[in-house]
C-alpha positions in Angstrom: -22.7 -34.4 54.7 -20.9 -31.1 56.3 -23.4 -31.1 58.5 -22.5 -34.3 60.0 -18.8 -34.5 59.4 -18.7 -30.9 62.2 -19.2 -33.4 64.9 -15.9 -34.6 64.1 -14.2 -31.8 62.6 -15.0 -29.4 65.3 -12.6 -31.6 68.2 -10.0 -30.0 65.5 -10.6 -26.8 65.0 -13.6 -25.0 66.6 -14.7 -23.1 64.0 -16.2 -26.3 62.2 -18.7 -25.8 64.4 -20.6 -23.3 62.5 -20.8 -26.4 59.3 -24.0 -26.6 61.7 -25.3 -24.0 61.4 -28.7 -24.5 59.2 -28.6 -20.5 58.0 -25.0 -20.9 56.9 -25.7 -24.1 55.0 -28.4 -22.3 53.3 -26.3 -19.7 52.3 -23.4 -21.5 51.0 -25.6 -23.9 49.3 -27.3 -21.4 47.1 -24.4 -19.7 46.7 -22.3 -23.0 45.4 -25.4 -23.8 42.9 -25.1 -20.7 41.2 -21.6 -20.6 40.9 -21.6 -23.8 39.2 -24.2 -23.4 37.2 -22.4 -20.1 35.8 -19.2 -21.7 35.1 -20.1 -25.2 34.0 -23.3 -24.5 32.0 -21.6 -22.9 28.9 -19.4 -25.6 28.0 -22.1 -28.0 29.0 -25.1 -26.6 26.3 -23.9 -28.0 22.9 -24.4 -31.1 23.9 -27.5 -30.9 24.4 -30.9 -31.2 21.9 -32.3 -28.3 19.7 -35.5 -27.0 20.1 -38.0 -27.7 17.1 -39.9 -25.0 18.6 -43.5 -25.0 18.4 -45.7 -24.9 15.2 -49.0 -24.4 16.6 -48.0 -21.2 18.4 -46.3 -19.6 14.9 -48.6 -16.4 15.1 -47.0 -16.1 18.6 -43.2 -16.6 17.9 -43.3 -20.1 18.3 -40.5 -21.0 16.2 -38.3 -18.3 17.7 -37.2 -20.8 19.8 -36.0 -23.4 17.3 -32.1 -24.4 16.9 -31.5 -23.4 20.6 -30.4 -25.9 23.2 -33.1 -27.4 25.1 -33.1 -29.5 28.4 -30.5 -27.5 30.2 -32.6 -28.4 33.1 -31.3 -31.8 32.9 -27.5 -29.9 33.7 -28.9 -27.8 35.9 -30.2 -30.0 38.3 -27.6 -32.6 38.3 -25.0 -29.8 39.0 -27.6 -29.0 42.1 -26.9 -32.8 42.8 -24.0 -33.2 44.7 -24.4 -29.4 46.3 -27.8 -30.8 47.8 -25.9 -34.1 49.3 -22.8 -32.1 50.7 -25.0 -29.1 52.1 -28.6 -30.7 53.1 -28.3 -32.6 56.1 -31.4 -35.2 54.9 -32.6 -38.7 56.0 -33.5 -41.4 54.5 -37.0 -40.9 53.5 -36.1 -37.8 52.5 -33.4 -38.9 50.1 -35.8 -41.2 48.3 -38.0 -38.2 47.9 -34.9 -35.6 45.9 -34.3 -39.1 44.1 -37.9 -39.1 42.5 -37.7 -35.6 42.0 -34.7 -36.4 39.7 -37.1 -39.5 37.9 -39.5 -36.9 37.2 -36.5 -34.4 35.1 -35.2 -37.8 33.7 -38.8 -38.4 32.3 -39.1 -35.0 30.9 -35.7 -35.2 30.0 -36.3 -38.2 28.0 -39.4 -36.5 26.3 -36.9 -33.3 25.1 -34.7 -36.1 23.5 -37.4 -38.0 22.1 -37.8 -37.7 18.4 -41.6 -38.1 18.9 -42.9 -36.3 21.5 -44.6 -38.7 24.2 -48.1 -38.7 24.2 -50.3 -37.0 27.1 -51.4 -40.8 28.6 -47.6 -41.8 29.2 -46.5 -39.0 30.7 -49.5 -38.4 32.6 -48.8 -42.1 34.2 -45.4 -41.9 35.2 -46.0 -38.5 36.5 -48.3 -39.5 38.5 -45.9 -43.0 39.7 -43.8 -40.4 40.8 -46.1 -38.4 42.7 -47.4 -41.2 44.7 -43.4 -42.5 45.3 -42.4 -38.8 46.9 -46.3 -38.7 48.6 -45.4 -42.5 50.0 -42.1 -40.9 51.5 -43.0 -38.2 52.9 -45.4 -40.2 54.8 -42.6 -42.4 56.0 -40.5 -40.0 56.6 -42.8 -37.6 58.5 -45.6 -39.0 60.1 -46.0 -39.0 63.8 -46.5 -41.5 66.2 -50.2 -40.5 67.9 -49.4 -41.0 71.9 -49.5 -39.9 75.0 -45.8 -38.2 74.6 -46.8 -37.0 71.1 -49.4 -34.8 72.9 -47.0 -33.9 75.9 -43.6 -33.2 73.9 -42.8 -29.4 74.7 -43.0 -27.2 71.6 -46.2 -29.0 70.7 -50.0 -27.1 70.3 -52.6 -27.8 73.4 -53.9 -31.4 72.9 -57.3 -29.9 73.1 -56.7 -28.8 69.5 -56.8 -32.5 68.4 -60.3 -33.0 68.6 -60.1 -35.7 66.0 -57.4 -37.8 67.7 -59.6 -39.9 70.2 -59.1 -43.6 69.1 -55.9 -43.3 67.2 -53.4 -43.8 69.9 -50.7 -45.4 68.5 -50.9 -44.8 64.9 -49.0 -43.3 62.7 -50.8 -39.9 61.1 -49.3 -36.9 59.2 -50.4 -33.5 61.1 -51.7 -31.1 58.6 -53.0 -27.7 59.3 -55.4 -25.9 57.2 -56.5 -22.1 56.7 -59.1 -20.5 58.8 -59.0 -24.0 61.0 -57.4 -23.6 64.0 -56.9 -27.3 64.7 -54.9 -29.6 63.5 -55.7 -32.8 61.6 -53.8 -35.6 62.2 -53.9 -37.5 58.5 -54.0 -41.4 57.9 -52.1 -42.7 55.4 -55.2 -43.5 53.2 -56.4 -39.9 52.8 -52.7 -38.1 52.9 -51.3 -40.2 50.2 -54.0 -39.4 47.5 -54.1 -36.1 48.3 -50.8 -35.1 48.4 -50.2 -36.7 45.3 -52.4 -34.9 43.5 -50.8 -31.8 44.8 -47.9 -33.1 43.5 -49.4 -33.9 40.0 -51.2 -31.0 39.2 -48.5 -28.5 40.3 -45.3 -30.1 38.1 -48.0 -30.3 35.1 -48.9 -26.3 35.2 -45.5 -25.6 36.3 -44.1 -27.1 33.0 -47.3 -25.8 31.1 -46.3 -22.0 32.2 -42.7 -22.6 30.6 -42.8 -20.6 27.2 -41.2 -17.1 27.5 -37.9 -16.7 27.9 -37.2 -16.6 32.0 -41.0 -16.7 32.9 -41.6 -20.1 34.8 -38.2 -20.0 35.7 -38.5 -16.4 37.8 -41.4 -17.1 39.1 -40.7 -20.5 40.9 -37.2 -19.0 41.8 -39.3 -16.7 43.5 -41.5 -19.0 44.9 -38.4 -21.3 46.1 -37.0 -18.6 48.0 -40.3 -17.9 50.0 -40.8 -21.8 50.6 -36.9 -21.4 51.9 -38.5 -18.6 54.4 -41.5 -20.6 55.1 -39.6 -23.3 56.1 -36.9 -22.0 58.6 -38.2 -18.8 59.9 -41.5 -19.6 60.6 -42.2 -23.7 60.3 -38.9 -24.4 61.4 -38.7 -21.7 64.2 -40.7 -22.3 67.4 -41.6 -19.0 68.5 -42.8 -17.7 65.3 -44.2 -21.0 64.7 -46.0 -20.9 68.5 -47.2 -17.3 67.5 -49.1 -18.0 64.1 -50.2 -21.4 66.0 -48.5 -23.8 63.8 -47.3 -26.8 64.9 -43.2 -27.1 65.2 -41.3 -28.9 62.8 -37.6 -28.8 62.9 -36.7 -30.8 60.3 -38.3 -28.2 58.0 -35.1 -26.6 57.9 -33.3 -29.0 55.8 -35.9 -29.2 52.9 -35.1 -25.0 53.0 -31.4 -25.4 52.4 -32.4 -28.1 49.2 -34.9 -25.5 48.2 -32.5 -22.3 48.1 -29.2 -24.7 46.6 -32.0 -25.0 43.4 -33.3 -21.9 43.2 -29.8 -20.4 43.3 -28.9 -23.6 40.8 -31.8 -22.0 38.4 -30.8 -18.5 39.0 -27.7 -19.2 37.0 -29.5 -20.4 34.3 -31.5 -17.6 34.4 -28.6 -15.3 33.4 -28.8 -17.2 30.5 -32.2 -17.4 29.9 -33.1 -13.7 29.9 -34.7 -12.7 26.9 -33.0 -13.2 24.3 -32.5 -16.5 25.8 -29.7 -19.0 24.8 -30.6 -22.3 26.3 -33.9 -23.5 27.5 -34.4 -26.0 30.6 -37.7 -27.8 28.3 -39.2 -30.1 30.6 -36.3 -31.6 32.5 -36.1 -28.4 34.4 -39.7 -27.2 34.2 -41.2 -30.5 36.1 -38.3 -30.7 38.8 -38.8 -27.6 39.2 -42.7 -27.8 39.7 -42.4 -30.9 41.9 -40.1 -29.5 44.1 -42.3 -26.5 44.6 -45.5 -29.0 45.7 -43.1 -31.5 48.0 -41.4 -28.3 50.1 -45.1 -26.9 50.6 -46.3 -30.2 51.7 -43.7 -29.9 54.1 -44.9 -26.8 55.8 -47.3 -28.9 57.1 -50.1 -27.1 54.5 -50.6 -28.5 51.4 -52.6 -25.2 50.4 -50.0 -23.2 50.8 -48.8 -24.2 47.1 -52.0 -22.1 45.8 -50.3 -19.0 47.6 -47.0 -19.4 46.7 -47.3 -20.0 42.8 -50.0 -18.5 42.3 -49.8 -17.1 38.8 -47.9 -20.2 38.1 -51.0 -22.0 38.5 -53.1 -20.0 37.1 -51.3 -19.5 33.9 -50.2 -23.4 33.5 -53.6 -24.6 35.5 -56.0 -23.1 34.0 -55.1 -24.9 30.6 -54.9 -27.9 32.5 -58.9 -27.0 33.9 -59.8 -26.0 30.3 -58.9 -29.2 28.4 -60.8 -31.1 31.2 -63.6 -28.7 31.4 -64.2 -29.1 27.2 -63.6 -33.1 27.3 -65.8 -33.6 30.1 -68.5 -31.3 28.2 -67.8 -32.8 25.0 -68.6 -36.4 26.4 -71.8 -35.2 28.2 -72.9 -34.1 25.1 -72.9 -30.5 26.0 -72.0 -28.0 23.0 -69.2 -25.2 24.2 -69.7 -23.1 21.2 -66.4 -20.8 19.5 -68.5 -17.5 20.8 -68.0 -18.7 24.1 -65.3 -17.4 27.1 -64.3 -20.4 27.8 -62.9 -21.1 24.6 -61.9 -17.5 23.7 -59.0 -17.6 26.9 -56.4 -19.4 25.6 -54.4 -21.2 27.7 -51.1 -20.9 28.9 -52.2 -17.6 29.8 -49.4 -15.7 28.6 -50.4 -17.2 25.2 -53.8 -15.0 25.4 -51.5 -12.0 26.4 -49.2 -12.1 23.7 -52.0 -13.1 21.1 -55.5 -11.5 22.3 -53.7 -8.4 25.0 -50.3 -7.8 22.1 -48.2 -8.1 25.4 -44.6 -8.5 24.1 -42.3 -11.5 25.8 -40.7 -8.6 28.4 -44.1 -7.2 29.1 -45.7 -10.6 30.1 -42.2 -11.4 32.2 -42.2 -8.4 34.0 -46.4 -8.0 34.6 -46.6 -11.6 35.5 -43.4 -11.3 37.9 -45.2 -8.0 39.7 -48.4 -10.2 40.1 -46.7 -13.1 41.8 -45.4 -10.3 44.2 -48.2 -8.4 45.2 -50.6 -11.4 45.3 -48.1 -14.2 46.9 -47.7 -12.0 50.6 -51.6 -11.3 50.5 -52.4 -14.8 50.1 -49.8 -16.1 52.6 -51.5 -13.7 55.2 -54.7 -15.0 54.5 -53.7 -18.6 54.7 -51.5 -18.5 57.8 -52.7 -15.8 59.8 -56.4 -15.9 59.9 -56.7 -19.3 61.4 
């Protein structure tokens, strides 16, 4: 909304102007979320559910967690609400997305309230609705009409790159750019949407899977927000950086970055009241907002695999248990026996669960060695994904 209202503000006073500039939306956005959070959060909490922590993970401190506040996310993000509208200049494909990211904390939301906990197959399907909703807009929003100008707009890669666009003048196709391709694919809606929605899926499902140390799935995707927030103006967003790692230019990335740093500086304030020993937790409002926000800002990069190098131990941790209980189900339908003695079984999944249990790793070691992880092995993947192409 600032964004917009410079144009007219600026035949005022001049100094409007700078309402748009992208960098100092970015800024002030974060900056905004975390105030608010700080201040309102507090007198917001008791209002909120109490943990009945979790009685399968006694031996681990499980129950630790009972009696607290749970679902702050649901404040958290609503306070990031009406930041996101005032700072982000988005359109209208883009709105519908941020509104289905907000379905997808209602759901969870709704499951933190609920007395019984929902059961894997409901949440499963209206995670998955939601996935194919923001997947569907993007595509909307996003794709490009394949034409003659399309290939001859200035900023744009050689057209000898897109080998695989003879026939498809004008359609509409997302362009996606993989690793170690230096081409770009131009997407139909057909393949994209499937895709991307499993992206989607799979990363707000480990994403809220990783949530059960104080601070831990929190940091980490604060982390990972602020990358994606580099991602997408500096080098996405920017055409000589973009022009030098041979991506293709997207302008428009830069207002996904200013939603992305207005939540991580949203969840940063909860954070100073999440460190260990926490007094609120987000529960799954915050956990799968968080996690689908992650997988929409990396499909806008342009690369959807850039979500393995930007959470990776995110995905690992909350994945793998994902992997696991497929892995044994599929097995167990085949007919094939995974015994006790076996490693499969021995991990346990979340992974931080086999550090606390099998490794004796205490809540602040897990934080701390899981945190230094994400940091040495999120810039070497990133350099392996965008610059050896």
């Amino acid at each position: 909304m600032l964004y917009y209202l410079s144009q007219y503000l600026t035949q005022f006073w001049g100094p409007f102007r700078l309402l748009q500039s992208h960098a100092l939306l970015l800024a002030g956005g974060a900056f905004t979320a975390a105030f608010l959070t700080l201040a309102l959060l507090p007198r917001l909490w008791d209002r909120l559910p109490r943990d009945r922590g979790k009685v399968l993970c006694k031996d681990l401190g499980g129950m630790k967690s009972a009696g607290k506040p749970t679902g702050a996310g649901f404040y958290v993000t609503l306070i990031c609400l009406p930041v996101i509208l005032l700072f982000a200049p988005l359109r209208f494909w883009d709105i519908m997305a941020v509104a289905m990211l907000y379905a997808a904390m209602l759901f969870g939301y709704l499951d933190d309230r609920a007395l019984v906990p929902w059961g894997e197959l409901k949440k499963g399907l209206l995670d998955a609705v939601v996935s194919i909703a923001i997947a569907i807009f993007l595509f909307l929003g996003h794709a490009e009409l394949i034409n003659a100008a399309f290939f001859a707009q200035e900023g744009m890669l050689d057209v000898a790159v897109y080998g695989n666009a003879v026939g498809l003048e004008g359609t509409h196709r997302m362009i996606v750019w993989l690793p170690f391709f230096k081409s770009v694919w131009l997407a139909p809606f057909w393949i994209y949407v499937p895709c991307a929605a499993f992206i989607l899926w799979f990363t707000m499902n480990a994403t809220n899977c990783s949530d059960g140390v104080d601070g831990l799935a929190g940091t980490l995707t604060v982390i990972t927000l602020v990358m994606l927030a580099v991602l997408l103006y500096i080098v996405v967003g920017y055409r000589p950086v973009a022009h030098y790692f041979l991506i293709p230019v997207y302008a428009e990335a830069a207002r996904w970055a200013i939603v992305v740093m207005i939540v991580a500086g949203g969840f940063g304030g909860y954070l100073w009241f999440n460190a260990e020993p926490s007094k609120i937790l987000m529960g799954d409002a915050g956990s799968r907002y968080l996690g689908i926000l992650v997988a929409t800002a990396a499909l806008m990069t342009g690369n959807p695999l850039l979500v393995l190098a930007l959470s990776p131990i995110v995905l690992v941790n909350g994945g793998g248990g994902l992997g696991k209980l497929v892995l044994l189900r599929v097995a167990k339908k085949v007919g094939f026996d995974i015994g006790e003695d076996n490693v499969i079984r021995k991990i346990r999944f979340p992974l931080h669960d086999h550090c606390k249990k099998n490794l004796g790793w205490s809540n602040a070691q897990v934080l701390m060695r899981f945190v230094l992880l994400q940091l040495i092995v999120m810039p070497i993947l990133l350099i392996l994904l965008i610059k050896i192409r």
